[in-house]
TORSELO-602744 format. One record per residue (C-alpha): residue number from 1; residue in three letters; x, y, z. Coordinates in steps of 0.2 Angstrom, whole numbers, plus 2048, in hexadecimal, padded with zeros to 3 digits. Layout:
atom resi NUM, resn ala, X X, Y Y, Z Z
...
end
This chain:
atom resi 1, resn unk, X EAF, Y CDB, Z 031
atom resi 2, resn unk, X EB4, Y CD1, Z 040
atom resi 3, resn unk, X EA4, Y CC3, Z 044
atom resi 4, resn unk, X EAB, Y CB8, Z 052
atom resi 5, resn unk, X EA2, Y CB7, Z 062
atom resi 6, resn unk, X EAD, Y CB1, Z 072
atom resi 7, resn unk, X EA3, Y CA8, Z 07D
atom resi 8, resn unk, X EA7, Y CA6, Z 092
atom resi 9, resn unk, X E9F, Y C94, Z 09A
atom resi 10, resn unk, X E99, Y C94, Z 0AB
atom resi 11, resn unk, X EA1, Y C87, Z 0B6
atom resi 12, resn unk, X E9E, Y C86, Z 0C8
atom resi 13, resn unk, X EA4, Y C93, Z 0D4
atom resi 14, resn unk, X EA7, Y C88, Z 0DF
atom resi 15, resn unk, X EA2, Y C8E, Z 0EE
atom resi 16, resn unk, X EA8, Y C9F, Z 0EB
atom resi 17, resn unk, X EA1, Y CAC, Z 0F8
atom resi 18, resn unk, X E93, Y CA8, Z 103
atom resi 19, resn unk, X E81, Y CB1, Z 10A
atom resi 20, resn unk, X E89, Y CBB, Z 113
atom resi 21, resn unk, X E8F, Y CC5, Z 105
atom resi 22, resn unk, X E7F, Y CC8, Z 0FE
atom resi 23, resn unk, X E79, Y CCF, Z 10D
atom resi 24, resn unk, X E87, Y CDA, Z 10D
atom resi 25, resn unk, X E83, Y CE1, Z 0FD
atom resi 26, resn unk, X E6F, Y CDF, Z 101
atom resi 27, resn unk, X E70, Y CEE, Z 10E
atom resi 28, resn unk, X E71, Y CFB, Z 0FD
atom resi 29, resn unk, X E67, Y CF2, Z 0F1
atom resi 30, resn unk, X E5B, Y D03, Z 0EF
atom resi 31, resn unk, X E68, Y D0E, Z 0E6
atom resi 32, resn unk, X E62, Y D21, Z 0E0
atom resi 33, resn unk, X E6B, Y D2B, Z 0D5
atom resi 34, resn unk, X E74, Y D39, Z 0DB
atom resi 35, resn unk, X E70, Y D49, Z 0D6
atom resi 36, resn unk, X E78, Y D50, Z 0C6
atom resi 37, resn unk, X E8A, Y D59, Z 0C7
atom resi 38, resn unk, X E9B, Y D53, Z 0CA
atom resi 39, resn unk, X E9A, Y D4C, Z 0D8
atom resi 40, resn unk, X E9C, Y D39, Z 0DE
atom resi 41, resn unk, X EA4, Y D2D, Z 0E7
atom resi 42, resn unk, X EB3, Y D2D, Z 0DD
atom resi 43, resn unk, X E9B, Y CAF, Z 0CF
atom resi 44, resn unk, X E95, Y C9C, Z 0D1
atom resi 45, resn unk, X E8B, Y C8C, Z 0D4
atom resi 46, resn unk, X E80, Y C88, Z 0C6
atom resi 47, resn unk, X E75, Y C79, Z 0C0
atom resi 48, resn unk, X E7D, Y C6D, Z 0B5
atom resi 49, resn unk, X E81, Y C70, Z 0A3
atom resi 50, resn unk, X E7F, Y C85, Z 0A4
atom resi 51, resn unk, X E88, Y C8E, Z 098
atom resi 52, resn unk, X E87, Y CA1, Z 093
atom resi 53, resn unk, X E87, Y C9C, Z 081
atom resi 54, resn unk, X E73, Y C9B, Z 078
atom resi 55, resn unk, X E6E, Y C9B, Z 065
atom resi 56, resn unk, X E62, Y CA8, Z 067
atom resi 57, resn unk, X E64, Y CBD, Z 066
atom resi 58, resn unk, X E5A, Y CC6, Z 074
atom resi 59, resn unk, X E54, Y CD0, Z 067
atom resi 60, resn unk, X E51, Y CCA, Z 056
atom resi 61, resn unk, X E57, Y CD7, Z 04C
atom resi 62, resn unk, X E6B, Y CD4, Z 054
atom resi 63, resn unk, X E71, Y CE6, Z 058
atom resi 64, resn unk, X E7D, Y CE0, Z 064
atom resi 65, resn unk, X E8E, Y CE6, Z 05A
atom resi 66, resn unk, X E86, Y CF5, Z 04F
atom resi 67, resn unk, X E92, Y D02, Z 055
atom resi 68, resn unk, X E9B, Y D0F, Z 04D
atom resi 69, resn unk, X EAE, Y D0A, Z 04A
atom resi 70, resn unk, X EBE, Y D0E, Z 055
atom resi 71, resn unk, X EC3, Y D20, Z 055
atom resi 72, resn unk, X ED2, Y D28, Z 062
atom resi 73, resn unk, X ECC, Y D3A, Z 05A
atom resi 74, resn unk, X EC6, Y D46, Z 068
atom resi 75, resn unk, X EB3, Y D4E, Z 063
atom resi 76, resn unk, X EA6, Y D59, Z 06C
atom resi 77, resn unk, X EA1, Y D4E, Z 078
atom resi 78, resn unk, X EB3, Y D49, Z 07F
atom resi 79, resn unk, X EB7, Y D58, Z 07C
atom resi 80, resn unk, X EAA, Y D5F, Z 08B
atom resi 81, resn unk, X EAD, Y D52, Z 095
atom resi 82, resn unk, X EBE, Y D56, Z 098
atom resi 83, resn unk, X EBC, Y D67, Z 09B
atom resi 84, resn unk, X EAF, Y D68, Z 0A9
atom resi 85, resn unk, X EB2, Y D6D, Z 0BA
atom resi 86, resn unk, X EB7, Y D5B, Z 0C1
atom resi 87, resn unk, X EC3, Y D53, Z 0B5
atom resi 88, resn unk, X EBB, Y D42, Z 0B6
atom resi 89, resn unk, X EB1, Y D35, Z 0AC
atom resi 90, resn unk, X EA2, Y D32, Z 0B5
atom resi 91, resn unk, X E9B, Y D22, Z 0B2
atom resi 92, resn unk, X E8B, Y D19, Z 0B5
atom resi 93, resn unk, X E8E, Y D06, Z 0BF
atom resi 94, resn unk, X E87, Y CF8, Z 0CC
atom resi 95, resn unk, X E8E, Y CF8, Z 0DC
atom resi 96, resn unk, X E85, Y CE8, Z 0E1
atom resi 97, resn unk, X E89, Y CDC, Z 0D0
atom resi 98, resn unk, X E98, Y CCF, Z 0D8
atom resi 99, resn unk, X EA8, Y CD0, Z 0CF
atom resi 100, resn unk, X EA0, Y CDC, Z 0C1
atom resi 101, resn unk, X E9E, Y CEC, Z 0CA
atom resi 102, resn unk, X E9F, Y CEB, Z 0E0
atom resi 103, resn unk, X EA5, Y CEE, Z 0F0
atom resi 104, resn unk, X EAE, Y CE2, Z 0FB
atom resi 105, resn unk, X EA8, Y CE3, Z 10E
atom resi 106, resn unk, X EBA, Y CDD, Z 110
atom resi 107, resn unk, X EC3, Y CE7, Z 108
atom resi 108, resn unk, X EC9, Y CF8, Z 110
atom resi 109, resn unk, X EC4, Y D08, Z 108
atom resi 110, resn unk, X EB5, Y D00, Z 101
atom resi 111, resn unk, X EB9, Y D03, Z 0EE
atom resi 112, resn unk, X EAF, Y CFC, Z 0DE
atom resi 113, resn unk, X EB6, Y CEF, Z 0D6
atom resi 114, resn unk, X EB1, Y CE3, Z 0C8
atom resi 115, resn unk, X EB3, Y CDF, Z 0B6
atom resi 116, resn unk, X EA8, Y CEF, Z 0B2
atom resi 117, resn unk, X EB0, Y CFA, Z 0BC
atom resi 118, resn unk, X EC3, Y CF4, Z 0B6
atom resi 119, resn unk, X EBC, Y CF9, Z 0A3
atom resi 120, resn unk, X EB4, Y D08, Z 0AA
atom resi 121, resn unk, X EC8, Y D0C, Z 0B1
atom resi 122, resn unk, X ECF, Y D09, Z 09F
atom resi 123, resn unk, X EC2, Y D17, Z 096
atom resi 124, resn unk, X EC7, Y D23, Z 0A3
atom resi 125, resn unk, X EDB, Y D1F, Z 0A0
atom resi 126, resn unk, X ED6, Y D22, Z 08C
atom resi 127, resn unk, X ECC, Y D35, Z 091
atom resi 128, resn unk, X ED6, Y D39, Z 09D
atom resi 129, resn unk, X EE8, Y D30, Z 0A1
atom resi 130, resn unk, X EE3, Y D2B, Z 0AF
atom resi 131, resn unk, X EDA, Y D1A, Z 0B6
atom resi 132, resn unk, X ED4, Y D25, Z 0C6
atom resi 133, resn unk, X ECD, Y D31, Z 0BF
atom resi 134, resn unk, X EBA, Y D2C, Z 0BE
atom resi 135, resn unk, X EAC, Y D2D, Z 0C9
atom resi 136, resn unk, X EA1, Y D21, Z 0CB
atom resi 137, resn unk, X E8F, Y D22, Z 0CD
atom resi 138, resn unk, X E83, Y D13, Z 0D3
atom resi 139, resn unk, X E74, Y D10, Z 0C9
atom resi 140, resn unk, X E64, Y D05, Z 0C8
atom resi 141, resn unk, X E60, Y CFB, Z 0BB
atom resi 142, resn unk, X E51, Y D05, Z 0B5
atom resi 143, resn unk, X E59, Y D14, Z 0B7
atom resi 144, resn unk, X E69, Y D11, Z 0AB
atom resi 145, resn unk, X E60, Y D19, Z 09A
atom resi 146, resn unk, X E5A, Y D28, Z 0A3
atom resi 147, resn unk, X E6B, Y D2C, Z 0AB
atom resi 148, resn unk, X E72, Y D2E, Z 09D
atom resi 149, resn unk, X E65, Y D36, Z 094
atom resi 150, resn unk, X E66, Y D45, Z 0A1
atom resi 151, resn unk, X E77, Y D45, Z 0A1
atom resi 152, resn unk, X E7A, Y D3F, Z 0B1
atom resi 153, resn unk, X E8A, Y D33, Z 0AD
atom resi 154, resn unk, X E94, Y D33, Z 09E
atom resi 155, resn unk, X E90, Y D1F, Z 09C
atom resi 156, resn unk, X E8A, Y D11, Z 0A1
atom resi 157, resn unk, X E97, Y D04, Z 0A5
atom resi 158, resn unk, X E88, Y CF6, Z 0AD
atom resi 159, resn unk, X E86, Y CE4, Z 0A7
atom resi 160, resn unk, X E7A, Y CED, Z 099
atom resi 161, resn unk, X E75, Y CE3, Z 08C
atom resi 162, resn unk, X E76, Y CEC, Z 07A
atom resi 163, resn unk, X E65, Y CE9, Z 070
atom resi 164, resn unk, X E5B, Y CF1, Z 062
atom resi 165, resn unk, X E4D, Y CFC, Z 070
atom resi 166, resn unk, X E5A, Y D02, Z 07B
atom resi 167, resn unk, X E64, Y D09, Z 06A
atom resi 168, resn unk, X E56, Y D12, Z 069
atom resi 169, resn unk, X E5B, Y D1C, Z 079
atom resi 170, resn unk, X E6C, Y D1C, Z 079
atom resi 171, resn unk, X E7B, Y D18, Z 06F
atom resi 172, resn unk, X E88, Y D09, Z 072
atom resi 173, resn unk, X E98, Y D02, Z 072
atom resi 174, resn unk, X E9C, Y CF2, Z 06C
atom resi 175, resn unk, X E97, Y CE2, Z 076
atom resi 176, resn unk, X EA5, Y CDF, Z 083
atom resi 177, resn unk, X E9E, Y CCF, Z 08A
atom resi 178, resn unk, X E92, Y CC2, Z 084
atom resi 179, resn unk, X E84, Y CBB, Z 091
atom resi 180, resn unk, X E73, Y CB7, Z 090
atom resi 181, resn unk, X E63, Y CB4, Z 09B
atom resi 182, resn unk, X E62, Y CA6, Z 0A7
atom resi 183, resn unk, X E58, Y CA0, Z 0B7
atom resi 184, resn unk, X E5D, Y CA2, Z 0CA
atom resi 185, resn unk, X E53, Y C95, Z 0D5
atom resi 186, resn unk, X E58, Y C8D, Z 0E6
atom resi 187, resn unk, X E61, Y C7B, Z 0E2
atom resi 188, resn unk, X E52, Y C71, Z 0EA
atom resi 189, resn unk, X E45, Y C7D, Z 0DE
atom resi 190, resn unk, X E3D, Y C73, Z 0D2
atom resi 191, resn unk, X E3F, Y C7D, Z 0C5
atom resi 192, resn unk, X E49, Y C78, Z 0B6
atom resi 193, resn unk, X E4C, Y C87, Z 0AC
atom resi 194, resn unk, X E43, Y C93, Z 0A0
atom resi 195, resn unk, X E34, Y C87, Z 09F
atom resi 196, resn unk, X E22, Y C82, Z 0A3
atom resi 197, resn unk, X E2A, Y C7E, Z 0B4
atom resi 198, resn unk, X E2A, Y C90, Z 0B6
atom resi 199, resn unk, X E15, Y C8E, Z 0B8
atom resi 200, resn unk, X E0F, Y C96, Z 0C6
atom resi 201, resn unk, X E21, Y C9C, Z 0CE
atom resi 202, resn unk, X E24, Y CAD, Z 0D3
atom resi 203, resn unk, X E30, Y CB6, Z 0C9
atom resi 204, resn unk, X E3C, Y CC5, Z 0CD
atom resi 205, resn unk, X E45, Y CCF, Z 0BF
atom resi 206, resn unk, X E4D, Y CE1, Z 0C1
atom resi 207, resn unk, X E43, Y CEF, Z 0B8
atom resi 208, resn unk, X E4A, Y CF5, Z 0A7
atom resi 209, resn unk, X E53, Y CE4, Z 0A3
atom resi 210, resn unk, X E53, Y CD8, Z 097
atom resi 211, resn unk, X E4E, Y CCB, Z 0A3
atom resi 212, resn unk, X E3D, Y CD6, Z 0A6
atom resi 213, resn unk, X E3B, Y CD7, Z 093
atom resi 214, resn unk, X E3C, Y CC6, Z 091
atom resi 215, resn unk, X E2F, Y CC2, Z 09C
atom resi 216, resn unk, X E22, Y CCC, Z 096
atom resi 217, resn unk, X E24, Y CC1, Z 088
atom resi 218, resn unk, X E20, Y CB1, Z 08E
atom resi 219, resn unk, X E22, Y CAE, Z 09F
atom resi 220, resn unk, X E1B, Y C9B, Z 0A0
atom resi 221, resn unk, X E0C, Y CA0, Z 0A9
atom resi 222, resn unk, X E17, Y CA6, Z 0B9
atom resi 223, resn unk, X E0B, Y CAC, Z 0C8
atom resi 224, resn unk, X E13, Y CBC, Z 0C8
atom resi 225, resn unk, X E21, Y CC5, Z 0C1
atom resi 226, resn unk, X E29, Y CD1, Z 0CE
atom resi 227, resn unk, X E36, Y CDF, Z 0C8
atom resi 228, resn unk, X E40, Y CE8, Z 0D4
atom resi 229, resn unk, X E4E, Y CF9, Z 0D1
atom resi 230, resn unk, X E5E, Y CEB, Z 0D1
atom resi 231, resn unk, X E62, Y CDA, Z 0CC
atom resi 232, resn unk, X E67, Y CD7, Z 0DD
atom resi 233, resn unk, X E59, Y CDA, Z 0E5
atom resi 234, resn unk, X E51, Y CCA, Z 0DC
atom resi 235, resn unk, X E5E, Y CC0, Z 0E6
atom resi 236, resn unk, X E5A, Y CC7, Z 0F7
atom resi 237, resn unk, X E47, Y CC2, Z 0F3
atom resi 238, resn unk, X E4C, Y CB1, Z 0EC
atom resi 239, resn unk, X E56, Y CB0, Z 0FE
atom resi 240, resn unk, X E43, Y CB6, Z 108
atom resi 241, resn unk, X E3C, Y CAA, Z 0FE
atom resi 242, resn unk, X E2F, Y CBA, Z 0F5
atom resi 243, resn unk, X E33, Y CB1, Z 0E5
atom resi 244, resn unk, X E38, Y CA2, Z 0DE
atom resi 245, resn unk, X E44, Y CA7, Z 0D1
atom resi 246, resn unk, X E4D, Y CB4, Z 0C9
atom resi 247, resn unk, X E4F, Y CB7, Z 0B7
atom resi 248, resn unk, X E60, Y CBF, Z 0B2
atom resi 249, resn unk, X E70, Y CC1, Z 0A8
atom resi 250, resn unk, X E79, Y CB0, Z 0AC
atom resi 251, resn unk, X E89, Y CBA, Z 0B0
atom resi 252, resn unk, X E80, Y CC4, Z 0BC
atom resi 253, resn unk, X E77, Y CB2, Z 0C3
atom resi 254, resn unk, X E88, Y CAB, Z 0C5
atom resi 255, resn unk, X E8F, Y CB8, Z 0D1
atom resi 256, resn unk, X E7D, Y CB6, Z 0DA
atom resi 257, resn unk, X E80, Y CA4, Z 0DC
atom resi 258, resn unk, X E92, Y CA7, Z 0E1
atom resi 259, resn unk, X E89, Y CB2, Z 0F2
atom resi 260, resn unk, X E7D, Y CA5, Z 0F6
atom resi 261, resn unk, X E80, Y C92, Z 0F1
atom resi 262, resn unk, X E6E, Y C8E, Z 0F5
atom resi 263, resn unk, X E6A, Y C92, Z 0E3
atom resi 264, resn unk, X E6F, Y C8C, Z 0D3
atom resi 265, resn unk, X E6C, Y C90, Z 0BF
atom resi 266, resn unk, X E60, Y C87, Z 0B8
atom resi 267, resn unk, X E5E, Y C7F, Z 0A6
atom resi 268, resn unk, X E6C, Y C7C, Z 09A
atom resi 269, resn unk, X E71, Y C8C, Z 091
atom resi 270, resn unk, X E68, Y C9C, Z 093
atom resi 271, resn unk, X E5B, Y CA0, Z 088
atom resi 272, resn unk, X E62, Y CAF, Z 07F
atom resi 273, resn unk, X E74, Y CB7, Z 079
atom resi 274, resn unk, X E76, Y CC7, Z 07E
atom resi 275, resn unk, X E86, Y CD3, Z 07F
atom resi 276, resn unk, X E8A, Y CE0, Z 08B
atom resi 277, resn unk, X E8D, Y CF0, Z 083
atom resi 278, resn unk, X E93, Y D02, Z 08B
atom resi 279, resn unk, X E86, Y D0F, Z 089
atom resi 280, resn unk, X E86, Y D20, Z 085
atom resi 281, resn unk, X E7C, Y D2F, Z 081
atom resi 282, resn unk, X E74, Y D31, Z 070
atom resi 283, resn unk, X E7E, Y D38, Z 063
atom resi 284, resn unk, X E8D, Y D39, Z 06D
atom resi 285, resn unk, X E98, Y D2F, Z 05D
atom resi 286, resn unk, X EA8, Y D35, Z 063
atom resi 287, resn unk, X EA8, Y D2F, Z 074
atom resi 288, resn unk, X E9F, Y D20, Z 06D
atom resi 289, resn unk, X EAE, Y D1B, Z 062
atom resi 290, resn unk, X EBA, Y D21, Z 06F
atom resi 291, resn unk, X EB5, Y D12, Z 07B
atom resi 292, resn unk, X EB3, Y D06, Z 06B
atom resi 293, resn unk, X EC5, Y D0A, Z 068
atom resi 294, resn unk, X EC9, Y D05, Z 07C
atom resi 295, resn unk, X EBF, Y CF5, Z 07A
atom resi 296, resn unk, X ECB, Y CF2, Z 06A
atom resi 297, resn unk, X EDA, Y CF4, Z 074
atom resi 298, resn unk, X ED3, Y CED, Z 083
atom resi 299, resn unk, X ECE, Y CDB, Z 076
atom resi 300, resn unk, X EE0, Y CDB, Z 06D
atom resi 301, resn unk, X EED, Y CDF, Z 07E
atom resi 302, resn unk, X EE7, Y CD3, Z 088
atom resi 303, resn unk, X EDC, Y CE1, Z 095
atom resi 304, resn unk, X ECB, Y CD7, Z 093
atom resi 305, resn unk, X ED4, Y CC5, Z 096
atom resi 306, resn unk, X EDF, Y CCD, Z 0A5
atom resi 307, resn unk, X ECF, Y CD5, Z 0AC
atom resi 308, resn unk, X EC3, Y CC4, Z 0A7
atom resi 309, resn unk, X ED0, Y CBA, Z 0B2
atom resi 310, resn unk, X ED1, Y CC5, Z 0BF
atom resi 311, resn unk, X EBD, Y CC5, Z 0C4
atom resi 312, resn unk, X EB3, Y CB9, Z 0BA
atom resi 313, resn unk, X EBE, Y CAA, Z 0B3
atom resi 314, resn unk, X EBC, Y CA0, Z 0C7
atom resi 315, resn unk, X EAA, Y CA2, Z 0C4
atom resi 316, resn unk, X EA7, Y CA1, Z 0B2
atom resi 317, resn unk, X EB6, Y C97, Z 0AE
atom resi 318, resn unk, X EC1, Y C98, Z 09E
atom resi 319, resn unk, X EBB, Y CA2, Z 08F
atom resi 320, resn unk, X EBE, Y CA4, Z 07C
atom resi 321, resn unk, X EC0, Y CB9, Z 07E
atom resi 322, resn unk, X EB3, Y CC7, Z 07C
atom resi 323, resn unk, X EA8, Y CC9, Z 06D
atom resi 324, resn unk, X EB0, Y CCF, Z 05D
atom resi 325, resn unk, X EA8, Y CE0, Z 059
atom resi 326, resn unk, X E9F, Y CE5, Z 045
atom resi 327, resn unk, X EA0, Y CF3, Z 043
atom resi 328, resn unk, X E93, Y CFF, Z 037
atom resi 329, resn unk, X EA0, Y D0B, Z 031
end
C-alpha cells in the first residue's frame, strides 16, 4: 500500500490575468443544470509564506484515498454508458474555475479547458477511444451530489474534495490533487488569515462545500457568512465589496487572485488537507475502478505532471506529484 502524499506550494502568479477576466467569467456565474438526456455542449498573488500543504484532515476520520483498486474490466455501469443513444461520457465540471475547468474570452470557439477538463479528456479516451468524445455539463457547487444522484452526468470531474459525508452520497476515485482551505481578502484587508481577525467580517463561501462546512464550525464570530451556487461568485462580491473575504480551496483562491491582483491569501498555510477526488454514482464499482486505473496511468506516464505544467505550475509553482493512492481492496 502506497502512503506518500505529493504536495504543490503556491508561489506568486505573478501578475497572471487581470479584472477583466473575472468579469468575463462573472457574466455566467448562475449556472442551471440542463435537463436530463444526451444532450450538451459537447492562478496567483498570495500573502507571504502560503502553501497548500497543512497538518490537518478536513475530516477527521481521513477518507480521502478509501477507494476500490484499479481495474480495466468492463461491468454494468460501463457497459450502459457505452451503449446509449449518444456515445459519449457525460461529465459534470466548472466553466468558471481558472486553469481547472474555463473558457477563454480570447480564445476562438470558446472551449473548456483546464486541469479538470484535461483528466476529464483522458477517462473519456479509456471508455471510448476517443479524447472528443465527452460532453460536458456545467454545474454549481451545490448541485454536484444531486446530478449525479439523478443520473444527470456520469461524474463529476469539479475541484471536489473527497471526505467521509459526501461518501455517503456518492462513491470516489482516488484523490488526484492535494489542496486545502484558505482565505481570499483584498491586500490592504486587515485580515491575517483563519483567525479572530476574521471578527465581525463578512464571509462568502459556495453552497455544499467544504469551505461552508468549515465555517459552521467556527467561524471566529464572523458578522455573517454569505453562501452563493459557485465559488466564483464569492469573488465578484469580494470585488463589490458585499463581503470581506472568501473562504475557499487554495487552488481555487490562487486562480481567483491570478483575475484580480487586488487580493491576496492570507495566513501561512491553509487550515486543512483535503484531496480532490472524481465522483460517481453509488455503487457504480466498475466505473469507479475504471477511472482509478486512469489516474494510475495518468500518476506513472507523466499525463498529471504534463497537464500540472501546463495550467497550474506558473501559478502554484513546482510540485512533488499527485497523492499516492490506498487502496481498500
Amino acid at each position: 500500500m502506497r502512503t506518500r502524499r505529493g504536495t504543490a506550494r503556491l508561489r506568486g502568479w505573478g501578475g497572471v490575468g487581470a479584472m477583466g477576466l473575472a468579469c468575463a467569467v462573472a457574466g455566467s456565474l448562475v449556472l442551471v443544470l440542463p435537463d436530463r438526456g444526451d444532450t450538451g455542449d459537447d492562478g496567483v498573488r498570495r500573502g507571504p509564506g502560503s502553501t497548500v500543504a497543512a497538518p490537518a484532515r478536513a475530516d477527521a476520520d481521513d477518507c480521502n484515498d478509501r477507494s476500490l483498486s484499479p481495474s480495466s474490466k468492463d461491468g454494468p455501469t460501463i457497459e450502459r454508458i457505452r451503449n446509449r443513444k449518444v456515445k459519449k461520457l457525460i461529465v459534470g465540471v466548472d466553466q468558471n474555475s481558472y486553469r481547472w475547468g474555463y473558457r477563454d474570452p480570447n480564445k476562438k470557439g470558446g472551449e473548456l479547458e483546464g486541469f479538470d477538463i484535461d483528466l476529464a479528456r483522458e477517462i473519456a479516451e479509456e471508455i471510448f477511444g476517443d479524447r472528443d468524445a465527452v460532453v460536458f455539463r456545467a454545474i454549481p457547487t451545490n448541485e454536484r451530489i444531486p446530478a449525479i444522484q439523478s443520473g444527470q452526468v456520469d461524474m463529476v470531474v469539479r475541484t471536489m474534495t473527497v471526505n467521509c459525508e459526501r461518501l455517503k452520497d456518492v462513491d470516489f476515485s482516488t484523490g488526484y490533487f492535494e489542496t486545502g482551505q484558505q482565505v481570499l481578502a483584498p491586500k490592504k484587508s486587515d485580515i491575517t488569515g483563519y483567525d479572530p481577525s476574521l471578527t465581525g467580517k463578512r464571509i462568502c463561501s459556495a453552497s455544499g462545500s467544504i469551505a461552508e462546512d468549515e465555517l459552521k464550525k467556527k467561524n471566529y464570530s464572523a458578522d455573517i457568512s454569505t453562501t452563493v451556487p459557485n465559488q466564483l461568485d464569492c469573488l465578484v462580491r469580494l470585488q463589490l465589496g458585499e463581503v470581506d473575504a472568501v473562504v475557499t480551496d487554495s487552488a481555487l483562491a490562487a486562480g481567483q487572485a491570478a483575475q484580480d491582483p487586488t487580493v491576496e491569501l492570507k495566513g501561512k498555510e491553509p487550515f486543512t488537507t483535503e484531496h480532490y477526488g472524481v465522483a460517481m454514482k453509488k455503487g457504480s464499482d466498475d466505473l469507479v475502478r475504471r477511472v482509478n486505473k486512469v489516474l494510475d496511468d495518468y500518476r506513472e506516464d507523466g499525463g498529471w505532471q504534463k497537464s500540472y505544467d501546463k495550467w497550474l505550475k506558473e501559478g502554484l509553482g513546482k510540485s512533488s506529484g499527485p497523492p499516492a493512492p490506498e487502496y481498500r481492496d
